[in-house]
N, C-alpha and C positions, 0 to 999 in steps of 0.2 A: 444385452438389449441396447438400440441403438434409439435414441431419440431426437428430433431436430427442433427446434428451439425457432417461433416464430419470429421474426423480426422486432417488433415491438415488444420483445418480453428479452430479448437478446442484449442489449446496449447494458441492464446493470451489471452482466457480470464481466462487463469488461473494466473493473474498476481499476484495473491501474493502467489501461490504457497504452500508450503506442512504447514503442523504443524498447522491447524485450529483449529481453538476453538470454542468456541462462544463468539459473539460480543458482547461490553459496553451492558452494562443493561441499558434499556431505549432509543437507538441508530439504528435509521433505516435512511439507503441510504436515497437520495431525490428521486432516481428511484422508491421506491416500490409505486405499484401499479401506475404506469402511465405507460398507454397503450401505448407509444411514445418508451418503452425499451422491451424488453423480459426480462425476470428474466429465469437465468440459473442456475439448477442444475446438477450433476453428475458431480460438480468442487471442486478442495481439496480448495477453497475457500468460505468465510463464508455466503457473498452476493454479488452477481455478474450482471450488469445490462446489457444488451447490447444495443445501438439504433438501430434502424430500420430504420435511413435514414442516413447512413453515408453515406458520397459522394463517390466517387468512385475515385476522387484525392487522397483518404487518400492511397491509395495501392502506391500513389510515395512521399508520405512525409516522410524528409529525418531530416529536421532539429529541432530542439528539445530545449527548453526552460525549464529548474526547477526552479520552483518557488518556494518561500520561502514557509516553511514548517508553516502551524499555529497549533502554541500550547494554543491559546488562550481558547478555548473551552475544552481541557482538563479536565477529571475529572478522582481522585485517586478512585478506586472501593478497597476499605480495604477488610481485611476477617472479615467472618460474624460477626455480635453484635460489630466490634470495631469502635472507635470516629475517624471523620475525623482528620487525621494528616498534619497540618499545614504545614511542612516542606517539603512537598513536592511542595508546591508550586514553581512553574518555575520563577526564575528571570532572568531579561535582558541578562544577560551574561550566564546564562547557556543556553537560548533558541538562541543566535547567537553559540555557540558550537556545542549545537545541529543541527542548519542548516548547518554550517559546514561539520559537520557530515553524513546526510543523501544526501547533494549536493556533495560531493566527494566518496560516495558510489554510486551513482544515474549515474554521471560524468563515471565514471570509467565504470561502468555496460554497459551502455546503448552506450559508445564510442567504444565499445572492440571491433575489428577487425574490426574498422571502421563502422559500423552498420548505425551508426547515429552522424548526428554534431551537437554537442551541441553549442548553440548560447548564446550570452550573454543579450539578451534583448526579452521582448514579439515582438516586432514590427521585430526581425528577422526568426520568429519562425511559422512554420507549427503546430506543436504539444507542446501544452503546457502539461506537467505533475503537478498536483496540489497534495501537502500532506497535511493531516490533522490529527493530532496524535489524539484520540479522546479519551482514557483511557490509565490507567498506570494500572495492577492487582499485586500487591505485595500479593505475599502468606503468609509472614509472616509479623509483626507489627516491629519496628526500636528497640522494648526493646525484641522482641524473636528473630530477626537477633543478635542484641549485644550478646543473651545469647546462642548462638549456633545452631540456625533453618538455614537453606538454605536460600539464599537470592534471594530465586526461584521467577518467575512473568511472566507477560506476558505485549504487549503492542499490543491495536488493534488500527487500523490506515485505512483510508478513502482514498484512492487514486483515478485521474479522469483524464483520456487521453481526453484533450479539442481538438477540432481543434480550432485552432489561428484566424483563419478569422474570422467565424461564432462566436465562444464562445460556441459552441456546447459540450455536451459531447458526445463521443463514445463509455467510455468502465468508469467502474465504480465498482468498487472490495472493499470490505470490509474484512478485516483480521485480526482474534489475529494468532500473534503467540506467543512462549515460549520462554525465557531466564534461564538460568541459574543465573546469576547476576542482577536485575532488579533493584539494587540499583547503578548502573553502569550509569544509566539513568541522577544522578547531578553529576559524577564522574566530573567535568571537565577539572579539572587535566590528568585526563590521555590520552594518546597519542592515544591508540586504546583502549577503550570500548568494553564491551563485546556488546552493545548496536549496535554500526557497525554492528557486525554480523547480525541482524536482518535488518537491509539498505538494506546488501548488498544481501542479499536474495531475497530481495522483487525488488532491481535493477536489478537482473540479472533473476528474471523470469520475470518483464517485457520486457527486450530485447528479452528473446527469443516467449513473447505470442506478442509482436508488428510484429518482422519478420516474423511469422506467418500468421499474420491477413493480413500481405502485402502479404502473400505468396512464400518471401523468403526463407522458411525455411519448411522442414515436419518432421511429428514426428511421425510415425506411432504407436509407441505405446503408444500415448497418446490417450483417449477413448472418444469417442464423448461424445460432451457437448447435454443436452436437454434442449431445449429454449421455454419457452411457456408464451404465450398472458398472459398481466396483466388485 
């Protein structure tokens, strides 16, 4: 069954928005193939789930929960024939950086013009958002960055619009996008990362595909989504 997805109901599920790739190698949503979601494409996003029984409260949920981002499942996808590189490994203090980093991007995004309140606990929270970094892509290896290559990459990433009561998902989006800097990612030293920019991307086209789904918002020239039976 083939469904087409009006315009102004289309924009939230494009929550990670432009610059897709293709996702981790070896890496599929928990939606694919369960009949319980539509699998959406004509989305500039990589995998796209949607449920089939959201409630009908979610069009007045206002309050909003970010949950710690996990980097635990992480894996470096190197360029081809090279050995995994140690060094990338995530420590303590760079993965609280990094939460940092994606909750004040996330914070900022999804507050702007009052949109949404961001709460401090699950227990205050209609809409929990969940991240899961799930690869890192360095284009080049740490000894052809030192000797002059770009320090080009990409990072694909798992995000999941929960409702809070149930533990439900809603909306389920899979996404690489590209950096310019990908070694930016243990930067923790620095103040703004190029690494932000990629947060705040994907923050700020979830604010605008959630107003959306609630109906707050229309976008006529964004292009209906096609949603069809798993």
């Amino acid at each position: 069954m083939r469904l087409l997805l009006p315009a102004a109901l289309s924009a939230p599920l494009i929550l990670l928005g432009a610059c897709a790739q293709n996702t981790a190698d070896g890496y599929a949503a928990p939606e694919e193939g369960d009949s319980g979601f539509y699998a959406a494409s004509n989305t500039r996003a990589d995998e796209l789930y949607l449920s089939r029984s959201a409630p009908p409260s979610a069009l007045g949920y206002r309050d909003v929960y970010i949950a710690d981002a996990n980097v635990d499942s992480m894996v470096v996808i190197q360029p081809e024939g090279v050995e995994t590189d140690e060094a990338w490994v995530v420590t303590d203090e760079e993965a609280a950086v990094l939460q940092e980093d994606i909750e004040r991007e996330f914070i900022d995004a999804l507050g702007y013009q009052s949109a949404f309140n961001i709460v401090e606990s699950p227990e205050e929270a209609e809409l929990i958002v969940y991240t899961t970094v799930v690869a890192l892509h360095p284009n080049a290896t740490r000894e052809q960055v030192a000797a002059g290559e770009p320090p080009g990459g990409a990072v694909t990433i798992s995000l999941a619009l929960v409702d809070a009561e149930s533990g439900a998902v809603l909306v389920r989006s899979v996404d690489t996008k590209s950096t310019e800097d990908i070694w930016s990612f243990q930067q923790i030293d620095n103040e703004e990362p190029a690494i932000d920019l990629i947060f705040r991307s994907w923050g700020n086209s979830m604010r605008r595909g959630i107003l959306a789904l609630q109906r707050r918002s229309n976008d006529p020239l964004v292009t209906p989504l096609q949603l069809e039976e798993q």
